[in-house]
N, C-alpha and C positions, 0 to 999 in steps of 0.2 A: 902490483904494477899499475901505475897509472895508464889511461889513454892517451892515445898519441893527440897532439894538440889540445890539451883542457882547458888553457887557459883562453884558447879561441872562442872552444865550445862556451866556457862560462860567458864569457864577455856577449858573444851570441845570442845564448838565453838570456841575459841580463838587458836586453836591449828588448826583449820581447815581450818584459815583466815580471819574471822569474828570478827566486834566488835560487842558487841551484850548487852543495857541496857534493862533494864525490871519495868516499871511504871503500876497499877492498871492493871493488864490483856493487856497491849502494850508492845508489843519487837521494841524497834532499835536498826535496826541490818545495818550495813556498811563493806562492804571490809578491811581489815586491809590496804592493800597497796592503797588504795585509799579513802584519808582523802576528797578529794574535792567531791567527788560522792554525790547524794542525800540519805538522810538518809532515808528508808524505815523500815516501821511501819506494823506493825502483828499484828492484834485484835485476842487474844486466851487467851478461857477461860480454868479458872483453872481447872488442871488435862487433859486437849490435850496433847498429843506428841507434843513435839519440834522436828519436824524432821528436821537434819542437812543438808542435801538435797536438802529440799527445801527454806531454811535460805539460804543459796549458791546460788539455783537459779534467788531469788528475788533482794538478793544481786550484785550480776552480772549485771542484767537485771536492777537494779536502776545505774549501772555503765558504761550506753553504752552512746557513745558520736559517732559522726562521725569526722573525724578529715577536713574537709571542715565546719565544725559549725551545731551545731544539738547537745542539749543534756537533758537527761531524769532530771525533774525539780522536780519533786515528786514520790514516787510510795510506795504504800501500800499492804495490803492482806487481806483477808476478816477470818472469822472463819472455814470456808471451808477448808482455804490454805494446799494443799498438793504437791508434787512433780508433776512435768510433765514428759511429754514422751521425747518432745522434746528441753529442755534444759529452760522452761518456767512453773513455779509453775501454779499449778491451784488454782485459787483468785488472781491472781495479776492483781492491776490496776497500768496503770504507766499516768503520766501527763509528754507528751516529748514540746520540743522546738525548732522550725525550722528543724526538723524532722520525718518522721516515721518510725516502726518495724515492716514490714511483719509477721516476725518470730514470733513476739507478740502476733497474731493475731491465726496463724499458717491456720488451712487447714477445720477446722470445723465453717466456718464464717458462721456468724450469728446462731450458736447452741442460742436457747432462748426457752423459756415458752410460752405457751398460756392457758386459763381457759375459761368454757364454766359451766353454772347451765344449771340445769335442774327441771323441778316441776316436778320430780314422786318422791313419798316415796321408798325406800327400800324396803320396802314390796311387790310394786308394780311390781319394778326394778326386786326382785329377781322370781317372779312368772314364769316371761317368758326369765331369765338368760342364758340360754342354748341356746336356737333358735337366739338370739343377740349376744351369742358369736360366735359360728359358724358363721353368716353371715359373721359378724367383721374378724372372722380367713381368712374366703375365699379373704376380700379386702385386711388385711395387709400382710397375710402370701403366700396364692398360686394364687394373679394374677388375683383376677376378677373384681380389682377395675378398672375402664375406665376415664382414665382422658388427653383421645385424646385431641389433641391441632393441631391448625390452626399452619403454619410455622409462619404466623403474629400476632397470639397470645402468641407462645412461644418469639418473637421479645418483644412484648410487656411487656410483664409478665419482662424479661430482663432489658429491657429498663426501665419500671416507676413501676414497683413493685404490689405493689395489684391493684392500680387505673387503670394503664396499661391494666392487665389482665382482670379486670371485665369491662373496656371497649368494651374491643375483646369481653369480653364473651359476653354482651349485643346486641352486631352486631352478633355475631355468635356461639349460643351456642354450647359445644359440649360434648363427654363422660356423666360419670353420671352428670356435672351443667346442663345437659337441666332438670333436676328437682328438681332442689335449686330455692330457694329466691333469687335473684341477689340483687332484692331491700331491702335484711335483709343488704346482705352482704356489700352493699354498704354503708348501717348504719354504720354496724361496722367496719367497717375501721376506723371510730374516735377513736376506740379504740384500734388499735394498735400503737404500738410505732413508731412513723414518720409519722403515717396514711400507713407502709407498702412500703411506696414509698422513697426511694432515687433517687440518680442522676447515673442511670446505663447505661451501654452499650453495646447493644448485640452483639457487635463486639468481646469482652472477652469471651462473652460463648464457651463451647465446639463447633464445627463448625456443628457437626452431630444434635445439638438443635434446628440449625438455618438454614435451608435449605433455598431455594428463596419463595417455594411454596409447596402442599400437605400438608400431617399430620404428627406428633410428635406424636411419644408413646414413652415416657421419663421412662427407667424402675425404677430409682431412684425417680422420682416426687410422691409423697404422700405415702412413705415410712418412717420406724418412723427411723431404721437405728440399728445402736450395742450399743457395750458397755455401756452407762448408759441411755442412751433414753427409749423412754417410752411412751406409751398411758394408760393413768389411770384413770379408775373411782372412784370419790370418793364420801362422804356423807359429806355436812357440819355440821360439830359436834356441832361449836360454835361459834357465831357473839361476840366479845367484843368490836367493833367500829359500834352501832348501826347507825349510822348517814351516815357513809361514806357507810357500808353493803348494806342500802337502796338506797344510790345512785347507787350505783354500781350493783343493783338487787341479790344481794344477802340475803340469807334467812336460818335459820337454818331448818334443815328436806331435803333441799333439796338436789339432786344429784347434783352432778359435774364431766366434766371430764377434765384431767390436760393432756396436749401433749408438751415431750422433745425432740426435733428434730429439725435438721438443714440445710445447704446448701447442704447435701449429697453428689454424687458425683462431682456435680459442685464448691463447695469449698474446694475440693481437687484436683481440677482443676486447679484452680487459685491461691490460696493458695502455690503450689507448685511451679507454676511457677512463681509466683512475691519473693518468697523465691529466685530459683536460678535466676534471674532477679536483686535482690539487692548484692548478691554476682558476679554478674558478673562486675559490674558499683564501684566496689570496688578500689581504687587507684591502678594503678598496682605496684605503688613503694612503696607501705605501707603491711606488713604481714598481714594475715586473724588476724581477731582477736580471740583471745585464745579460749572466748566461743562460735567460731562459729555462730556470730549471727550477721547481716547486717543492720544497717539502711539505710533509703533513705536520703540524707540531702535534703534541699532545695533551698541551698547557691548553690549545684555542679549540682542537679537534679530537678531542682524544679517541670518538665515537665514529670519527674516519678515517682514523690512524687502525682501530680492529678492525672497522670495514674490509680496508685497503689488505689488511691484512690477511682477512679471510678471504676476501675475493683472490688474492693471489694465490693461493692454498687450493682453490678450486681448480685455476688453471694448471697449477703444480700437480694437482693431483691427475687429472688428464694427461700432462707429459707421462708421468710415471706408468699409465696404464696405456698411453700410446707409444713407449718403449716397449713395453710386456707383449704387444700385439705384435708387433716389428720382429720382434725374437721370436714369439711362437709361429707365425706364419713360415721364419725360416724352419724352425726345429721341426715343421709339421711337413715341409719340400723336403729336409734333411732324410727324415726317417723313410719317406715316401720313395726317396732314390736309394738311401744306403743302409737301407734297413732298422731295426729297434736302437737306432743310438738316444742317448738319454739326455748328452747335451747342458749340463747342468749348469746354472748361473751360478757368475762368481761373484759379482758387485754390479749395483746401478747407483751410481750417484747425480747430483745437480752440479750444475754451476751458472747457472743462473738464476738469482732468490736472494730472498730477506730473511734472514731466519733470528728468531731471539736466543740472544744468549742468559744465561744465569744469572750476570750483574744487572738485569736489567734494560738491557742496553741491546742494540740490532745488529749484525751483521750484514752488509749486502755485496755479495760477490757478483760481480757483472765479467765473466768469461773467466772464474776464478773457479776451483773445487774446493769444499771442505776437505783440510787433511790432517784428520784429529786422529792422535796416540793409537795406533793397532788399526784404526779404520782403510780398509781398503782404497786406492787411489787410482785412476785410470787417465792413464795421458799418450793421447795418438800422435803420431808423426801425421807424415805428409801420407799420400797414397800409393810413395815409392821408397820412404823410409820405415826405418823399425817406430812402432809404438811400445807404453810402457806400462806392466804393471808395477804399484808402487804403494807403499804404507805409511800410510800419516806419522807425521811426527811432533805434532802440535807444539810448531814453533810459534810461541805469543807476539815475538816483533812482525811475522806476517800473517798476523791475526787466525792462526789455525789453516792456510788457506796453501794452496799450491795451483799450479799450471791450469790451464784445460787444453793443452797443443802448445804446440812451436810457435805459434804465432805468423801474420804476415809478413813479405817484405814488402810486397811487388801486388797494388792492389788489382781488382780483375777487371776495370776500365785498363789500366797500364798492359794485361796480359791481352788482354783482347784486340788493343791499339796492336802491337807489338810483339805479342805471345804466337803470332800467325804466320809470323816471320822467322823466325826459329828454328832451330829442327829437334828433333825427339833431346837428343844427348842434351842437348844447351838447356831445354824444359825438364832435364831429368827424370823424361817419359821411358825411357827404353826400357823394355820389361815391362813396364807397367800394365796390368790387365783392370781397365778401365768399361763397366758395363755401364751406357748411358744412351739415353733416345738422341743427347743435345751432344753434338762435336765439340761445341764451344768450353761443353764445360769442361773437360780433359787438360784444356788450355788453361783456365783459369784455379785449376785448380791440381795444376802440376807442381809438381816439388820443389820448382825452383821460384816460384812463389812464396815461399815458404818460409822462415827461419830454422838452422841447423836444431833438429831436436835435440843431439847429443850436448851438444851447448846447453841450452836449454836443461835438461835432466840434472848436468855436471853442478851448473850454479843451484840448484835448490836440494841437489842432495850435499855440498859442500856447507851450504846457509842449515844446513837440518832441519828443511821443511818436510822432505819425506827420505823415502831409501827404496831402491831397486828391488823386488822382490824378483821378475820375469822382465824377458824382452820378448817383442814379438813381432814376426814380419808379415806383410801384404802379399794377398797371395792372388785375390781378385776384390776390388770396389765396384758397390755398387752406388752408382750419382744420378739424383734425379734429375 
């Protein structure tokens, strides 16, 4: 079924630059003055906004080339897709060649999901809710979390990612890991995406990380961060892939807790600077390019193109271990209030990164997740809707990739203007147990902000980008 008005819509876009056809819930859409570009495709289900915006932005970003050779060979967008801050839609995946986009990537590397069950019932959970938030407030909100670090363990952590760090930590534990499981943690590391580990170097970290000798107190390490991040507990409402559920230790009744956070201020570190880094290395006898947006080729730089590479690999590796710290600090409140529970991680994935693929060639998902054959998938709702877990299905027209959320509708200038006028039901707050120091952010980050997630899930499990393993509902958020 078509959308209502298309031919408006086309004429619309066509007026903005864009070609733009429309098959079963897919848009392709292309630059009008650029017939040679790659044609990018838009999974959106019936009744989403077509925001022209971000149709432009994908369009653009499927149209960068370096003129030393380097050019974007595919690039898609998930159900999610909405505008970017900085000149790059959120849900776009692009597949480049002889090439990469910093700016792709931008400054929040390796922002990704992690999920963790729990065996206590709800009933259980809420008994003693109050003394577990409060704890929980005191580590994410005012500063009592301790997660001291060796100069040679922050090297570490840098350098090889989780393995790295739970090395050091094993030679010398410090902050609250001297009363973690090192040997749980070390388990699960199979369960993060890469095992946690890239190829990093702590030569790219900020320099105040990396001292020669003494201790790191990192005041960004094991903070969950702004805008849509998030620590959440939830209840698994409902297993529909019994098979996989039990592999993966999941069980309906039980608790879960879901953490969105990223490279913090380390990949805004880096991120910036490999941004103005590829605009410096730009031809000097060629104009910027219109959209402000620089690739690395690998014809003219190829020795900034691995830089760029490893440098991001550094900050990735810091998300991945400042995920792991986010989790343990809870699971260590956890045990502290409800006794020996075990808490065991199910998946930590990215979705924000460059990653190489087999042919040669780069992937870069900007608000996308890897969702390859059997690999674990995590996709959250709002903080009053069900979130999802979900399994790859590596489908090759959206480049191996799926969701990372519902996406916005309603941005948080628009909610803040306007979101204060409202009442709870219109915000789709009711119920909602929202832990936060800032009022505002409740508003901005209320459900009807949002896009329908079930929407959302329906179209890419119908496209067979992934399949519903669990469903899982919010049971209390925590927003910094």
């Amino acid at each position: 079924m078509q959308p209502k008005n298309l031919k408006r819509l086309m004429r619309a876009l066509a007026r903005l630059g864009l070609d733009v056809t429309y098959n079963d819930q897919v848009y392709s859409v292309r630059l009008s003055n650029a017939p040679n570009a790659a044609v990018a495709e838009v999974l959106l289900p019936e009744g989403f906004p077509v925001e022209a915006k971000a149709f432009k932005q994908l369009a653009t970003l499927a149209n960068i080339r370096h003129p030393a050779g380097g050019c974007v060979c595919r690039a898609c967008a998930t159900p999610d897709f909405h505008p970017g801050d900085a000149g790059i839609a959120i849900g776009s995946v692009v597949k480049t060649q002889d090439m990469v986009i910093p700016t792709a990537v931008g400054s929040d590397i390796n922002c990704g999901m992690r999920l963790h069950v729990v065996d206590l019932t709800i009933d259980e959970f809420l008994a003693k809710r109050d003394l577990f938030v409060e704890r929980m407030k005191g580590d994410y909100f005012f500063g009592t979390r301790d997660v001291t670090m060796t100069a040679q363990s922050m090297r570490a952590l840098f350098q090889y990612g989780v393995t790295g760090w739970l090395n050091a930590m094993l030679d010398q534990p410090t902050g609250s890991v001297v009363k973690s499981d090192l040997q749980q943690l070390a388990i699960e590391s199979d369960r993060i995406f890469l095992n946690g580990s890239m190829d990093g170097d702590w030569k790219f970290a900020p320099i105040e990380l990396v001292p020669d000798d003494g201790l790191v107190r990192d005041g960004s390490l094991a903070t969950i961060g702004s805008g849509n991040h998030f620590v959440e507990v939830q209840r698994v409402e409902r297993v529909e892939n019994r098979a996989l559920a039990h592999a993966w230790g999941v069980r309906e009744g039980q608790l879960a807790f879901m953490i969105h956070s990223g490279s913090r201020n380390v990949g805004k570190y880096i991120g910036g600077m490999w941004r103005d880094r590829a605009k410096a290395v730009w031809p000097k006898c060629l104009k910027y390019p219109d959209e402000q947006i620089f690739p690395l080729s690998t014809h003219s730089h190829p020795e900034l193109v691995e830089s760029y590479l490893q440098a991001q690999a550094t900050a990735a590796n810091y998300g991945f271990v400042n995920r792991l710290l986010l989790a343990e600090l809870l699971r260590l409140r956890l045990r502290s209030v409800y006794g020996d529970v075990e808490a065991p991680l199910v998946y930590d994935l990215p979705h924000n990164i460059t990653l190489r693929e087999k042919d040669r060639t780069w992937i870069t998902r900007k608000g996308a997740s890897p969702a390859y054959a059997g690999q674990p998938v995590i996709i959250p709702g709002s903080m009053g809707t069900e979130s999802y877990l979900m399994v790859g299905q590596s489908n090759p027209a959206f480049c191996n990739s799926a969701s990372h959320g519902a996406g916005r509708l309603r941005s948080r200038f628009d909610l803040n203007r306007r979101g204060a006028s409202q009442s709870e039901a219109e915000l789709g707050l009711t119920g909602v147990d929202c832990i936060t120091l800032r009022s505002e952010r409740r508003i901005e980050e209320a459900p009807a902000a949002y896009k329908p997630i079930g929407s959302v899930i329906d179209a890419q499990v119908e496209a067979q980008m992934v399949a519903v393993v669990a469903r899982l509902s919010p049971v209390l958020t925590f927003k910094a």
